[in-house]
Residue frames as qw, qx, qy, qz and C-alpha x, y, z in Angstrom:
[[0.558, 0.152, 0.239, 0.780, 39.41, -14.41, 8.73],
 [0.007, -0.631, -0.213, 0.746, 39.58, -10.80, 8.88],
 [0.606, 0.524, 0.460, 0.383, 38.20, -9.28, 5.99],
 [0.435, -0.196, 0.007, 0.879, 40.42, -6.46, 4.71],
 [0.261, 0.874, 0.326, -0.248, 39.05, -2.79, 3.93],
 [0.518, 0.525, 0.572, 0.361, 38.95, -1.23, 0.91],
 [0.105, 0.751, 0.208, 0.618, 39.23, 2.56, -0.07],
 [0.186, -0.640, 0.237, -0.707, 39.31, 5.48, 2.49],
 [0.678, -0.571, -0.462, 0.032, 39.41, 4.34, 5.79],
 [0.205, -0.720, 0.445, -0.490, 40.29, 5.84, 9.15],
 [0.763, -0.063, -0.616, 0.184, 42.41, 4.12, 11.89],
 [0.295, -0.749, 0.268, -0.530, 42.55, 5.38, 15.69],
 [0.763, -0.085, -0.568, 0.298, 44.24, 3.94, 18.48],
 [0.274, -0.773, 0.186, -0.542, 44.23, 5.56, 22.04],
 [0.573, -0.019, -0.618, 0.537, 47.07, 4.50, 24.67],
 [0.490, -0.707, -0.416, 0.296, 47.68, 5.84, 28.02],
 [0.342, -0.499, -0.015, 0.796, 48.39, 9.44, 28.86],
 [0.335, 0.833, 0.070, -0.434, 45.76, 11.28, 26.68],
 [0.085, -0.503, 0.566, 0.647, 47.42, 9.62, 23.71],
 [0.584, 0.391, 0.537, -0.467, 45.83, 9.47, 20.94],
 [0.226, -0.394, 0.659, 0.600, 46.67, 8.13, 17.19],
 [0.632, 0.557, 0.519, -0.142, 44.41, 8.70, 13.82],
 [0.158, -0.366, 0.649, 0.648, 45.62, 7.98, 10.31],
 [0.698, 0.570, 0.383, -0.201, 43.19, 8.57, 7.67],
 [0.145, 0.598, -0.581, -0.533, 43.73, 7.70, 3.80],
 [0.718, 0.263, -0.564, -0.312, 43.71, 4.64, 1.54],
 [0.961, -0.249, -0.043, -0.111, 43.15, 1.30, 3.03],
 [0.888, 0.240, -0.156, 0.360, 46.84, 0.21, 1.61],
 [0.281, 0.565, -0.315, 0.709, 48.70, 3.45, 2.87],
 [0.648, -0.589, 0.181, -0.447, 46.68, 3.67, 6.26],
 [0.988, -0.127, 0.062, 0.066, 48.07, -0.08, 6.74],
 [0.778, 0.180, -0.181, 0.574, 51.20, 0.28, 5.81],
 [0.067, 0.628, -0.336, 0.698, 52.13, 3.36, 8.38],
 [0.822, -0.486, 0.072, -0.287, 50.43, 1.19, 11.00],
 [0.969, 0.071, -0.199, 0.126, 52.96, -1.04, 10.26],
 [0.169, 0.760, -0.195, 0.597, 55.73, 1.98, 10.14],
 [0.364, -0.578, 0.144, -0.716, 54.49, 2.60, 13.71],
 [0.235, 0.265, -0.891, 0.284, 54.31, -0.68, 15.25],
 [0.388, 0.044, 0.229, -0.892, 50.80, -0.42, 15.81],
 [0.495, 0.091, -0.730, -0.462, 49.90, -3.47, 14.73],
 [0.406, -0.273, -0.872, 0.014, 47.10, -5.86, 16.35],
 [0.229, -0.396, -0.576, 0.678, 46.10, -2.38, 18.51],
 [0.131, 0.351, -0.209, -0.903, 43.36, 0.06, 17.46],
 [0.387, 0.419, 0.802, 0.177, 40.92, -0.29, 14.78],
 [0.021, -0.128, 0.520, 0.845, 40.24, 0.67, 11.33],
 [0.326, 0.581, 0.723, -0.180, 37.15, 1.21, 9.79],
 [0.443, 0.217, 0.324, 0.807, 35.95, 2.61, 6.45],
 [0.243, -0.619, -0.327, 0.671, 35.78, 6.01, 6.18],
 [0.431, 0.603, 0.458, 0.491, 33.72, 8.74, 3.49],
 [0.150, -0.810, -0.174, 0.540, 34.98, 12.00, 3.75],
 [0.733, 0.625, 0.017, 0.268, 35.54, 14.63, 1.39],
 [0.352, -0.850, 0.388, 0.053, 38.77, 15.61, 3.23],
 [0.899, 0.184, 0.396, 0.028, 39.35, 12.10, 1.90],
 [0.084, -0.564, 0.644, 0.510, 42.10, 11.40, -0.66],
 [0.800, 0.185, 0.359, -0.443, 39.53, 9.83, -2.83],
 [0.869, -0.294, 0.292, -0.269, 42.12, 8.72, -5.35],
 [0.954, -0.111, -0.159, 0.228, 44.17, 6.66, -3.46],
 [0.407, 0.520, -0.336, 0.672, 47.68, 7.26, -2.23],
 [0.368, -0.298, -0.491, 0.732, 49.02, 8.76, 0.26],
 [0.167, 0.849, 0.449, 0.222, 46.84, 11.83, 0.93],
 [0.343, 0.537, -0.074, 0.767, 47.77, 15.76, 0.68],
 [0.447, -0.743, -0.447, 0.220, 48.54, 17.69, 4.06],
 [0.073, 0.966, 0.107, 0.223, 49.09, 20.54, 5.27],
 [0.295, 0.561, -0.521, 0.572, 52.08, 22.23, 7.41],
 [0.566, -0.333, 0.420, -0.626, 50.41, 21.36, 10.42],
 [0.068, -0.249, 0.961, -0.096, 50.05, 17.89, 9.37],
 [0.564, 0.221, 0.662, -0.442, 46.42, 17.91, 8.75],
 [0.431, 0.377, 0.805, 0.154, 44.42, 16.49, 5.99],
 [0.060, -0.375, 0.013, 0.925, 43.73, 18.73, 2.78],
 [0.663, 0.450, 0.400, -0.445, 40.22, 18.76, 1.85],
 [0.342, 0.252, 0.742, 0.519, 39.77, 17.34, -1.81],
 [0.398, 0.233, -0.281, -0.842, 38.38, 19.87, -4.37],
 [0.742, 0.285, 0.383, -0.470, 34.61, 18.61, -5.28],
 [0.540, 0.171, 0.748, 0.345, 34.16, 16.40, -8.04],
 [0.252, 0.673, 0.625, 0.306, 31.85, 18.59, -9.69],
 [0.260, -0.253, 0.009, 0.932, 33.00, 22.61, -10.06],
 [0.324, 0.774, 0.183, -0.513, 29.92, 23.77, -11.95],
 [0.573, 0.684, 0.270, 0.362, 30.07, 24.75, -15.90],
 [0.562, -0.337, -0.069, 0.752, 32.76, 26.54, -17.00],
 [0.040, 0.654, 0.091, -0.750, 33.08, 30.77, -17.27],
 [0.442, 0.643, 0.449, 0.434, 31.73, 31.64, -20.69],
 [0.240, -0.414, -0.046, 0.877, 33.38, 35.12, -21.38],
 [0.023, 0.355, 0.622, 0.698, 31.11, 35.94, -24.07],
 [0.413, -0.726, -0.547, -0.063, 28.24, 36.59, -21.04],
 [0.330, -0.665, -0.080, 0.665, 31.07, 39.49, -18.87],
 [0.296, 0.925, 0.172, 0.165, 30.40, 42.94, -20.37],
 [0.675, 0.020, 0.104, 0.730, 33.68, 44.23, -21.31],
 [0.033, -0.961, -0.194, 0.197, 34.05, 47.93, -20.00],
 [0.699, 0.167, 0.167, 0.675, 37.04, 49.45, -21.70],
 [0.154, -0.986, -0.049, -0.040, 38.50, 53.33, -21.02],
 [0.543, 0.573, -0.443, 0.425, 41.73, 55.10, -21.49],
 [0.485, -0.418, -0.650, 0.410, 43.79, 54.95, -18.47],
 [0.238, -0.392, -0.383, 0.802, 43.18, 57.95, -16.35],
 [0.212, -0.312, -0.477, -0.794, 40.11, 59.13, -18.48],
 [0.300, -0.693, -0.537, -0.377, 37.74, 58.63, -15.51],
 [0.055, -0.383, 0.163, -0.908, 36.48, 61.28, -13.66],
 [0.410, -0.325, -0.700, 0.486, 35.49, 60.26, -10.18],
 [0.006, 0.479, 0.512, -0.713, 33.67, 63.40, -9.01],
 [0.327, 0.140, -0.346, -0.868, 31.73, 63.48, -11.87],
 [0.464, -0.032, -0.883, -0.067, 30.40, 60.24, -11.10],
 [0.095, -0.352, -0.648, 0.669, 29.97, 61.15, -7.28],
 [0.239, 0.139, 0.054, -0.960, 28.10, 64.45, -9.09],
 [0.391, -0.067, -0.735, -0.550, 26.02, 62.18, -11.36],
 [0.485, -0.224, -0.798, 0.277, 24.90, 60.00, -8.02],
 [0.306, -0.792, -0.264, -0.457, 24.20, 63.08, -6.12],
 [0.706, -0.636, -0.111, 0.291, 27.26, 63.09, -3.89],
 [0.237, 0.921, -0.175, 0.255, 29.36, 65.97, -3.37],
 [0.766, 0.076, -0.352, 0.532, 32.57, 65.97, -2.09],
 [0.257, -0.913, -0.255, 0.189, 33.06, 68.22, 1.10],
 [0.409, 0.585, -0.132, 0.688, 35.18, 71.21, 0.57],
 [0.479, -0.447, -0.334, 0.678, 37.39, 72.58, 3.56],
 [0.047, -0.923, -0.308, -0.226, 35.56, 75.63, 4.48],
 [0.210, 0.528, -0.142, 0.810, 37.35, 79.27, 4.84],
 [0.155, -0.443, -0.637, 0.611, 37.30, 80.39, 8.24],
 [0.000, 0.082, -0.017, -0.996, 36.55, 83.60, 6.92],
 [0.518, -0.221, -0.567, -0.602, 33.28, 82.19, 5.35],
 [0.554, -0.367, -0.722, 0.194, 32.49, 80.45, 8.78],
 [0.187, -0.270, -0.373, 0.868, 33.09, 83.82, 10.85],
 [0.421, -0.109, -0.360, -0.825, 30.36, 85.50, 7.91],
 [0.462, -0.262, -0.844, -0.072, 28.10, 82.41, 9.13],
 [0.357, -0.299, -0.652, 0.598, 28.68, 83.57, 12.64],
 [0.061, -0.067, 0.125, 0.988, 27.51, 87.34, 11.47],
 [0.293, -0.273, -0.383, -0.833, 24.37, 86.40, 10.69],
 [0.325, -0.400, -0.827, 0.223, 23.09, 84.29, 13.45],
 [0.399, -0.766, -0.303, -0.403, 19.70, 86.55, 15.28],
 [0.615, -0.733, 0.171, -0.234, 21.55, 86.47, 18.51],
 [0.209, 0.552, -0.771, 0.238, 24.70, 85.39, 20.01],
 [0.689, -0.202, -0.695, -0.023, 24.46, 82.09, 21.74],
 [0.516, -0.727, 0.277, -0.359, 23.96, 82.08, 25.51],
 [0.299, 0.573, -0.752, 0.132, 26.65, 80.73, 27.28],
 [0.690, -0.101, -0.697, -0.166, 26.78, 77.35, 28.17],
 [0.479, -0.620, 0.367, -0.501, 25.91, 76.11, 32.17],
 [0.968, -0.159, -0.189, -0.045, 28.12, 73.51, 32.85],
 [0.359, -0.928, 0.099, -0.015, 29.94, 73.00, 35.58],
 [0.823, 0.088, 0.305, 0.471, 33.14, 71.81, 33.44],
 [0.668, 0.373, 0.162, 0.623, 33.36, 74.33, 31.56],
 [0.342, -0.366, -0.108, 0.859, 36.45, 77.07, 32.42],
 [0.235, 0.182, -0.163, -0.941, 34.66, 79.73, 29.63],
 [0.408, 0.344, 0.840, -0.099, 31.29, 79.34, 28.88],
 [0.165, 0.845, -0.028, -0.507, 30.94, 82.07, 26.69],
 [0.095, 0.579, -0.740, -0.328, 33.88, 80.84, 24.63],
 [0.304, -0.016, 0.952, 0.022, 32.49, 77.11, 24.68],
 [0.373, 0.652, 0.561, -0.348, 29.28, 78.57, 23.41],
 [0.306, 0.746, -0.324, -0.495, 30.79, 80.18, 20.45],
 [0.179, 0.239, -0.909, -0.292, 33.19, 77.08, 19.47],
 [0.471, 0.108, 0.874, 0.058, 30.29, 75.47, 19.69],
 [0.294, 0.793, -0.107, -0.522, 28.94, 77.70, 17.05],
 [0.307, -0.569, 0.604, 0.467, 32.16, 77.09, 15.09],
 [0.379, -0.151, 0.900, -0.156, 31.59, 73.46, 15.37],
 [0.438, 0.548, 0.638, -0.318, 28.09, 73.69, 14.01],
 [0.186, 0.839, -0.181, -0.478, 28.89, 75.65, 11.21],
 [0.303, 0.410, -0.796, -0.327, 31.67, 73.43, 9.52],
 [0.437, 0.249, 0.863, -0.058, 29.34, 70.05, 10.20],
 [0.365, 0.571, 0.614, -0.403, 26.40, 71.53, 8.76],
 [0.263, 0.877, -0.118, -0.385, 27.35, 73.93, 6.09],
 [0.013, -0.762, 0.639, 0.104, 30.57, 72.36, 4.94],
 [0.980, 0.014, -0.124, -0.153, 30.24, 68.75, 5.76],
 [0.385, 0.553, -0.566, 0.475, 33.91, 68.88, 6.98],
 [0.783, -0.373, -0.484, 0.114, 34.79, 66.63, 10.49],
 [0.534, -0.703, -0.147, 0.447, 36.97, 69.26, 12.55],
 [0.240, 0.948, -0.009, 0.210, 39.14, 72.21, 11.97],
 [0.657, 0.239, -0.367, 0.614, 42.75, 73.41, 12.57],
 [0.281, -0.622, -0.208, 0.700, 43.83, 75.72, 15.92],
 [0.275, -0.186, 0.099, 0.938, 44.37, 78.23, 13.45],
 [0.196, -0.449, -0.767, -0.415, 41.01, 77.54, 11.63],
 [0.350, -0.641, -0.594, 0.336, 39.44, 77.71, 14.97],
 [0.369, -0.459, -0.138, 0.797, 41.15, 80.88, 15.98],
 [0.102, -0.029, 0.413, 0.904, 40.27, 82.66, 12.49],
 [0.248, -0.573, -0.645, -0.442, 36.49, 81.74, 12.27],
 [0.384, -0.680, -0.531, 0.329, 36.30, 83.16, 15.77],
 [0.087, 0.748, 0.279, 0.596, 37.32, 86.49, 14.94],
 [0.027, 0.392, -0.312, 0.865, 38.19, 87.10, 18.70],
 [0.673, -0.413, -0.240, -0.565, 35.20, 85.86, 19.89],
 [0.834, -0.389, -0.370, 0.125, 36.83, 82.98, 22.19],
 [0.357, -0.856, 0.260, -0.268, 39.11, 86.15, 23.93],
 [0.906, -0.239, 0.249, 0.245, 42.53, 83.57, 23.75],
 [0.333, 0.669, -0.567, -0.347, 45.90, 84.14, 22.46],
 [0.797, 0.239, -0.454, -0.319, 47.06, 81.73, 20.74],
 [0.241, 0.264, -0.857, 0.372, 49.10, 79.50, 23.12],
 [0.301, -0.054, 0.662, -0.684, 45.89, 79.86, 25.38],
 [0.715, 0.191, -0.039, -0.672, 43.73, 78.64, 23.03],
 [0.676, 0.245, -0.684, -0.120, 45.78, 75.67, 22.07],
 [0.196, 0.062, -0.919, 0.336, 45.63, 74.51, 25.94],
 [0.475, 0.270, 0.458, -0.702, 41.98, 75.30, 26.48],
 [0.761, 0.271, -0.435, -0.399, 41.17, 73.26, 23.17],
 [0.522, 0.280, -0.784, 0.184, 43.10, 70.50, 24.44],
 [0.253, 0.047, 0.774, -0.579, 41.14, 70.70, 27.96],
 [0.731, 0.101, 0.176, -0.652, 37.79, 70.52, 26.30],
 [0.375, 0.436, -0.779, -0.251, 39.41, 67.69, 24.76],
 [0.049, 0.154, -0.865, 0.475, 40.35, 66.01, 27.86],
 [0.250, 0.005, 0.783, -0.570, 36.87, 66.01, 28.65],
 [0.321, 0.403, 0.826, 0.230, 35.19, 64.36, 25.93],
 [0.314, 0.722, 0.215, -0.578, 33.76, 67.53, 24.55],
 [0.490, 0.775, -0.293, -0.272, 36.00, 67.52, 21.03],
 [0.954, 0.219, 0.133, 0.157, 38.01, 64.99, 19.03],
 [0.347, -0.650, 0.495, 0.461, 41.79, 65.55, 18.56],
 [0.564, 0.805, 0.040, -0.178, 42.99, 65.46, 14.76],
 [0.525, -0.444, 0.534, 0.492, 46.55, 64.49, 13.83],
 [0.665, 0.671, 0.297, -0.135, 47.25, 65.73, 10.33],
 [0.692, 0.359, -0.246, 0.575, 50.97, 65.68, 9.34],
 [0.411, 0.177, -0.302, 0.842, 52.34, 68.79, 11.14],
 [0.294, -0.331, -0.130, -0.887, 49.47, 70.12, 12.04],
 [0.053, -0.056, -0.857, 0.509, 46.73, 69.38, 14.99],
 [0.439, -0.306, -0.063, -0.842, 42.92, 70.19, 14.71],
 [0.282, 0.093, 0.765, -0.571, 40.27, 69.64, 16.80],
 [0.392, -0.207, -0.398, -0.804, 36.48, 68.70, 15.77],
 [0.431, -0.407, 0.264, -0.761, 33.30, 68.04, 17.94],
 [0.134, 0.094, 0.897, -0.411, 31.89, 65.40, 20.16],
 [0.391, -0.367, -0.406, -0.740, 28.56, 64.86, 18.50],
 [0.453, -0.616, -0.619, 0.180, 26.87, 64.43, 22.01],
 [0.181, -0.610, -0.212, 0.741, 28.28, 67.70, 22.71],
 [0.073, 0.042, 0.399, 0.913, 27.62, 69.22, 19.84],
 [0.416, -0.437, -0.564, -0.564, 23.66, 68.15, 20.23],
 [0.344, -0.466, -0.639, 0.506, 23.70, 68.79, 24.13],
 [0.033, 0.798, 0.329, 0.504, 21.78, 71.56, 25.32],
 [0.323, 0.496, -0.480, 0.648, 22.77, 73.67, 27.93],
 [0.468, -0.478, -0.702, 0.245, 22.47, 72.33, 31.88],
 [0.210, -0.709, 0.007, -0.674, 20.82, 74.51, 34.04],
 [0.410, 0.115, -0.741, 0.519, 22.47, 74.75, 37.58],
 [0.505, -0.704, -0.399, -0.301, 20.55, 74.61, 40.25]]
C-alpha cells in the first residue's frame, strides 16, 4: 500500500517533447490537480520544505506569471518601538539648505562674470604660448580659451560657459565674430577638445578635462 504524503509536497512529471509538469503545494491540493490533469499513475510526488511553500495548507498564492509566492517568514523580528526614532520637527520651509552646505564647508558655485574672468586673464605674467597641435585651426585662440576654461574650473567651480560668456571673458582675444566663433567652438567640439551644453535656449560649451590638463605637443 502506498503510503500517502502529508504537508507540502512537490509533484513533477516529464513527457515527451521537453515537457515538463511541477505542482507544488499541500499534499491534498497537489493531488487533487493531478487528478484535474489526468496525470494520474504518471510522475511522482515527494515531500517537499520550502519557504516558497504554502505552509498553511491550501491552495498556494501565485503570481501573474503563475509562479509560487514566497511565504513571509514566520518570525519578523520585534516590533518598531517609536519611543527609540528621534522626532525632528520644523516649520515647513524654515530650512535653509545653504546654510547647512556653509556649516559642512560646502559652497555652492556661483556663475562667474565674464568680466571678472577677463580681470583673471589681466593678471596672468605672460600670455600663454600658443598651442602645437596639429588639429588645431588657431592656436593662439585655443591657447587663450584654454585660459578661459581654466579660469571658470578653478576660480569659480562652474562646468562650462555660454558663446556669449566665452566671447565676453575673451575681450577679443580669440579675434572671431560672433557667428565665427560659434562654428570654431563647435569644431573644437567635434574633436573632443570641449563638451557641448544644452541649456533651454541657450548653448555653452565647457572643457575636456584631458584637454584642459594637456600640455602643448611639440612638432617635430
Amino acid at each position: 500500500m502506498t503510503k500517502r504524503l502529508k504537508g507540502p509536497v512537490r509533484f513533477r512529471f516529464r513527457g515527451e517533447e521537453d515537457l515538463e509538469v511541477i505542482i507544488e503545494g499541500d499534499a491534498r491540493w497537489v493531488e487533487q490537480q493531478v487528478t484535474l490533469l489526468g496525470l494520474e499513475g504518471v510522475g511522482w510526488s515527494m515531500s517537499h520544505s520550502s519557504s516558497s511553500m504554502n505552509l498553511g495548507g491550501g491552495m498556494p498564492r501565485l503570481n501573474s506569471k503563475g509562479e509560487v509566492i514566497a511565504a513571509p517568514p514566520r518570525d519578523m523580528g520585534p516590533p518598531p518601538d517609536p519611543s527609540k526614532i528621534p522626532v525632528v520637527r520644523r516649520k515647513v520651509g524654515s530650512l535653509n539648505l545653504h546654510e547647512k552646505l556653509l556649516k559642512m564647508g560646502i559652497e555652492a558655485p556661483q556663475r562667474p562674470d565674464p568680466l571678472e574672468i577677463a580681470e583673471a586673464l589681466e593678471e596672468l605674467d605672460e600670455p600663454p604660448e600658443p598651442v602645437r597641435d596639429p588639429l588645431s585651426s588657431d592656436p593662439m585662440a585655443e591657447a587663450w580659451l584654454k585660459e578661459i576654461m581654466r579660469v571658470a574650473v578653478r576660480d569659480f567651480g562652474v562646468t562650462g560657459l555660454s558663446i556669449e560668456g566665452i566671447e565676453k571673458a575673451s575681450q577679443g582675444r580669440l579675434r572671431k565674430t560672433d557667428l565665427e566663433l560659434e562654428v570654431w567652438l563647435d569644431v573644437m567640439f567635434r574633436h573632443g577638445k570641449l563638451v557641448k551644453i544644452h541649456g533651454g535656449q541657450k548653448i555653452g560649451y565647457g572643457p575636456s578635462p584631458k584637454w584642459l590638463e594637456s600640455k602643448s605637443k611639440t612638432i617635430i
